[in-house]
C-alpha positions in Angstrom: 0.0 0.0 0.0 1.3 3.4 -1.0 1.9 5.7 2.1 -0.2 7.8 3.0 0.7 12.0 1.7 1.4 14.7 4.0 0.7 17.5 2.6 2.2 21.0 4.4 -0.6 23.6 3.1 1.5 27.2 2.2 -1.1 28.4 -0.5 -2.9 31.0 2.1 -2.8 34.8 1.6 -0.8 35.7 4.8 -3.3 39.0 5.6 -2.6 39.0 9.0 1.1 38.5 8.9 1.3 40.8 5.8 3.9 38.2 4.1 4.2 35.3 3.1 4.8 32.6 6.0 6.2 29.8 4.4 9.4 31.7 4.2 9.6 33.2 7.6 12.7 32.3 9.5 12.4 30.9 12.8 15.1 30.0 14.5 17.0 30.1 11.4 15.3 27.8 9.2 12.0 28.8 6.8 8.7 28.3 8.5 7.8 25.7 6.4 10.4 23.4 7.7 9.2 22.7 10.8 5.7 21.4 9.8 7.9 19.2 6.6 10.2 17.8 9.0 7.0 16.1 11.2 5.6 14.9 7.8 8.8 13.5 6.8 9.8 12.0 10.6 5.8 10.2 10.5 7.1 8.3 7.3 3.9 10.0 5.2 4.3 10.8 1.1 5.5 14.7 1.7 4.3 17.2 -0.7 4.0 20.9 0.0 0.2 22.6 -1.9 0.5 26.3 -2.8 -1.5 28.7 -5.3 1.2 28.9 -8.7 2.6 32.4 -7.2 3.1 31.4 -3.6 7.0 32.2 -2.7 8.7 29.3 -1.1 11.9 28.3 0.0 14.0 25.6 -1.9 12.4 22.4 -1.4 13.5 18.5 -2.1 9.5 17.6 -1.9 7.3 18.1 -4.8 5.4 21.2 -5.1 1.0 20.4 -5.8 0.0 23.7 -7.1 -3.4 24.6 -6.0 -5.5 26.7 -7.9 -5.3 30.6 -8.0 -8.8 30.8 -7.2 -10.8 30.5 -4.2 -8.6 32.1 -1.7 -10.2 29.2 1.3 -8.1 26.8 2.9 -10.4 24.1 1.9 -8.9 24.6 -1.9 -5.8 23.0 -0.6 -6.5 20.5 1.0 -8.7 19.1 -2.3 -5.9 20.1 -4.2 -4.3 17.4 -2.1 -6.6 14.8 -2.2 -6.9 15.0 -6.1 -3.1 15.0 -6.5 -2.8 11.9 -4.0 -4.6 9.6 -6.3 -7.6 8.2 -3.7 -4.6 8.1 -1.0 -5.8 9.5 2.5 -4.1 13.2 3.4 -2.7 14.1 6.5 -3.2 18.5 5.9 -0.6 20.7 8.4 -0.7 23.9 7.7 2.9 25.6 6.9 2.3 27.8 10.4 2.4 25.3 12.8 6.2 25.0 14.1 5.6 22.5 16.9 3.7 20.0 15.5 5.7 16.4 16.6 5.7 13.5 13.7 4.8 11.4 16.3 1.1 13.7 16.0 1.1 13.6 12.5 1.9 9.4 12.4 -0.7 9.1 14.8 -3.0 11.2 12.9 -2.2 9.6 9.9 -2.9 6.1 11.2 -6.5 6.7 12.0 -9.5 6.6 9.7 -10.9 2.9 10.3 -13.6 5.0 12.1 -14.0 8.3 10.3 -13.4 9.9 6.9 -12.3 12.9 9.0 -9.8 12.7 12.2 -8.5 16.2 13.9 -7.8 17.7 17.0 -10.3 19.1 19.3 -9.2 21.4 22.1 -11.7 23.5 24.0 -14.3 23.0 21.6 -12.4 24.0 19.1 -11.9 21.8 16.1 -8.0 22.0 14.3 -9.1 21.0 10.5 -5.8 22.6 9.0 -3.8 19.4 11.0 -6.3 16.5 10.2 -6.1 13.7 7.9 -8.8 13.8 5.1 -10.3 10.7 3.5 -10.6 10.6 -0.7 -14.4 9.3 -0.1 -14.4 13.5 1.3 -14.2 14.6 -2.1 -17.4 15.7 -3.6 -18.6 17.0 0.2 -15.2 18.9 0.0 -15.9 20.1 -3.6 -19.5 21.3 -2.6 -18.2 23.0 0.3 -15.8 24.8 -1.7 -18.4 25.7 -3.8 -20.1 27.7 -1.3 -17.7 29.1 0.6 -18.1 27.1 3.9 -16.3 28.3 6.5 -13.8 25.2 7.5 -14.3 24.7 11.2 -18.2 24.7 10.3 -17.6 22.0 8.0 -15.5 19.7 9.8 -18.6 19.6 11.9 -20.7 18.6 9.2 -18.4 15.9 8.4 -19.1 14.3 12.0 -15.3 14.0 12.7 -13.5 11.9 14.6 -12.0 14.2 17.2 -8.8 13.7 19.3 -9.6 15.6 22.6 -6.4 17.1 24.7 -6.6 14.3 26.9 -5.3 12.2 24.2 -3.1 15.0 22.6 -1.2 15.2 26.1 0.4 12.0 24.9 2.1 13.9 22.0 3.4 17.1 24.4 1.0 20.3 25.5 -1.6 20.2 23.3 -1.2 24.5 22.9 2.1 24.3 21.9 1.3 21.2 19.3 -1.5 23.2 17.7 0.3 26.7 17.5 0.0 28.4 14.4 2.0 31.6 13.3 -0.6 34.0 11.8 0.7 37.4 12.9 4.0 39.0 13.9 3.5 39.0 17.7 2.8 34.9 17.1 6.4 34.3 15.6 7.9 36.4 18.3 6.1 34.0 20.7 7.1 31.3 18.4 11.1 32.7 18.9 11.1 32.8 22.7 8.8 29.1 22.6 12.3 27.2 20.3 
């Protein structure tokens, strides 16, 4: 059986950063790196989805472009799934430097009970680090459609969700799930390394 894809998302429009984040350094090293590295440690298929004019650092992984239109995080992640060829994707977005591979392999494993398996903490669902089934497709391609916002849909999709409990396995569940989205986060992100 082909392995499974991790896909790193890096297609989104960085408004609240107001640049691109997959080329951020942190710590020395491009954003993107850190979410890569856990896709490549979990043994997943990596790949890294963008729209055709997304800057990126040099990478040794192929590059799924996604298309240039809608600007929704959902366009990536069916980018992925089409590109993977009916192969489950584990999705991390390119913003989250302390995500563990042991996470993403144990995301990655699941699906025997759930098209859809992502964290949950606080009743907040974590779609951009969740592994997405192929049979998602034309619920993903409708949802696209319309706009849907993602967290809304992931509940839709009756999800399996992996509460902190569980995460605590994997480290502290707020430093797993923390994603760079504006300068004071990657100053946070700085002093976290």
């Amino acid at each position: 059986m082909e392995p499974i894809v991790g896909a790193v998302l890096a297609g989104g429009a960085s408004r609240r950063m107001g640049t691109p984040k997959a080329t951020l350094e942190l710590g020395g090293r491009p954003l993107l790196e850190y979410p890569l590295a856990a896709v490549q440690g979990a043994g997943l298929e990596p790949a890294v989805v963008a729209k055709p004019d997304s800057p990126l650092p040099p990478l040794a992984v192929p590059r799924w472009n996604e298309p240039a239109e809608p600007s929704h995080p959902l366009t990536g992640i069916v980018a992925a799934l089409t590109a993977a060829r009916g192969r489950p994707v584990l999705a991390v977005a390119c913003d989250m430097p302390f995500v563990t591979a042991e996470l993403v392999a144990d995301l990655a494993a699941r699906g025997d009970r759930a098209d859809l398996v992502l964290p949950e903490t606080r009743e907040r669902l974590h779609p951009l680090l969740a592994r997405w089934d192929p049979a998602l497709l034309p619920a993903l391609h409708e949802a696209l459609a319309r706009e849907a916002p993602l967290h809304e849909l992931a509940w839709e999709l009756d999800a399996e969700r992996i509460g902190e409990a569980e995460l605590r396995r994997f480290g502290d569940p707020r430093r797993l799930l923390f994603n760079v989205n504006a300068p004071g986060d990657l100053e946070r992100a700085a002093a976290m390394l």
